[in-house]
C-alpha positions as CSV (number, residue, x, y, z in Angstrom):
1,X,27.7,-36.8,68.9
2,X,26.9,-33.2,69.1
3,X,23.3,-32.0,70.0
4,X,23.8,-28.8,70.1
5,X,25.1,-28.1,66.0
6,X,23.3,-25.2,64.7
7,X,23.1,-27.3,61.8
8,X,21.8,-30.8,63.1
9,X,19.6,-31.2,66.0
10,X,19.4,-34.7,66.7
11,X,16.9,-34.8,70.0
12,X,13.7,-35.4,68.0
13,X,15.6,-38.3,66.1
14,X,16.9,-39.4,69.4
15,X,13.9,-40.0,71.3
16,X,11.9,-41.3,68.7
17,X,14.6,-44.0,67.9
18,X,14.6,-44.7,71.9
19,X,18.9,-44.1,72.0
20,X,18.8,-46.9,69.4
21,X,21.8,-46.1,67.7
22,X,21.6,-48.5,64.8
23,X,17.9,-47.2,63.6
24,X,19.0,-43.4,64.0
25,X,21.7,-44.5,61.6
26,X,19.4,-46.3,59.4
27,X,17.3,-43.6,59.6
28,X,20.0,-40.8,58.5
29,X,21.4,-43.3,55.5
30,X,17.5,-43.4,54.1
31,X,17.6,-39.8,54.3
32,X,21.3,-39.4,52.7
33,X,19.8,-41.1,50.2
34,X,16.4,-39.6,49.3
35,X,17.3,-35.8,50.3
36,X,19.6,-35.4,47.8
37,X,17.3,-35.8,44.9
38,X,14.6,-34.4,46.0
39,X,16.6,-31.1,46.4
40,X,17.4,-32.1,42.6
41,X,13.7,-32.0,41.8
42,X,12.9,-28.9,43.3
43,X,16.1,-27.4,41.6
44,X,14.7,-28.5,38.2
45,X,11.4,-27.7,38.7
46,X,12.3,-24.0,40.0
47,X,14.8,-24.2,36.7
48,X,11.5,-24.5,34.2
49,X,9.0,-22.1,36.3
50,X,6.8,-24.8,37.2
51,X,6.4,-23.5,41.3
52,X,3.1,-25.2,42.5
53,X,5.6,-28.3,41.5
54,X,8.6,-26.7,43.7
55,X,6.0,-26.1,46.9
56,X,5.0,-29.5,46.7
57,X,8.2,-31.0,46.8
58,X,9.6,-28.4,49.6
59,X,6.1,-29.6,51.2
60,X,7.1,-32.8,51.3
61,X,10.6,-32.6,51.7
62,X,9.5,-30.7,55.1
63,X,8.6,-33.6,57.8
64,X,12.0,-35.8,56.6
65,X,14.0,-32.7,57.5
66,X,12.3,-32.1,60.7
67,X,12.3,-35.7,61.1
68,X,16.3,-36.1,60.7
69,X,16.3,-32.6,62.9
70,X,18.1,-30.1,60.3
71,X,16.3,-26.8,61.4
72,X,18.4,-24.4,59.1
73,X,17.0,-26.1,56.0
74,X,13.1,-26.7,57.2
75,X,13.1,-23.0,58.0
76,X,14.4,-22.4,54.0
77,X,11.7,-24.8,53.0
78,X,9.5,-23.0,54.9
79,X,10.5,-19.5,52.9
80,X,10.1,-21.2,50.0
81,X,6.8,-22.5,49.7
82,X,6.5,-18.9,51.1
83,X,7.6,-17.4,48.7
84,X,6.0,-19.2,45.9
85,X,2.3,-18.7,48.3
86,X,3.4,-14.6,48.1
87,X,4.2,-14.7,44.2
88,X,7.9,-13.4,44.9
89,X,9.2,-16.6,44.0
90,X,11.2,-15.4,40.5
91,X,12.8,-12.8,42.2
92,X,14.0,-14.6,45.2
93,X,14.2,-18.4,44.8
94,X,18.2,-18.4,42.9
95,X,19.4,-17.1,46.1
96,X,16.9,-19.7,48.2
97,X,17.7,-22.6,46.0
98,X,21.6,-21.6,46.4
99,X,21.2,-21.4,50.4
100,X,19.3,-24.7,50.1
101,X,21.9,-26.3,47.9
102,X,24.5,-25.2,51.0
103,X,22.6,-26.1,53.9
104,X,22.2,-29.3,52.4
105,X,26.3,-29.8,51.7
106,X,26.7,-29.1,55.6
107,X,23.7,-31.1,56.3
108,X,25.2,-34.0,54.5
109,X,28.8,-33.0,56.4
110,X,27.2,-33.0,59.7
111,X,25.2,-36.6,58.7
112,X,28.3,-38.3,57.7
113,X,30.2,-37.2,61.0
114,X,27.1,-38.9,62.7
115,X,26.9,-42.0,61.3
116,X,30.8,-42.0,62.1
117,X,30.3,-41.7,66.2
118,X,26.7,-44.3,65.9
119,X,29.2,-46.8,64.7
């Protein structure tokens, strides 16, 4: 397992599972399967200009993603709702929602190679 991916950061995860390998992995497969459409949501809602419904999803999308230890994405969360605070968010969000949409991908990449090595 490697705690030092620029992507994943597993040390939060770690210690709050106590080592337990088998609820880190439960853990990660809850978020593989929540994440996903919740990224979905925030897509669709950015889609239809409905923003104060995009910040609260990145809002609470945020402590799962800290939580699971992915700090490239909670920091794109964090521009986001940002964003949306700062009125900007037509201008930028397409190129947010694309990094988002990426970060995710290697998210879910780095995930998948974890659950392999808990095993």
């Amino acid at each position: 397992m490697n705690e030092n991916n620029p992507i994943l950061n597993l040390s939060f995860l770690k210690e709050f599972c106590n080592d337990d390998r088998k609820k880190m992995t439960q853990y990660i497969r809850t978020f593989l399967e929540t994440a996903p459409e919740e990224l979905h949501k925030i897509h669709d809602a950015a889609i239809n200009g409905r923003w104060i419904e995009v910040k609260s999803i990145a809002h609470s999308l945020k402590p799962q993603i800290i939580f699971i230890g992915l700090p490239a994405m909670q920091a794109l969360l964090e521009q986001i709702e940002l964003e949306i605070i700062e009125n900007n968010s037509e201008n930028n969000f397409p190129s947010l929602v694309a990094d988002l949409k990426q970060a995710m991908s290697e998210a879910t990449d780095s995930l998948l190679q974890t659950l392999v090595t808990l095993s």
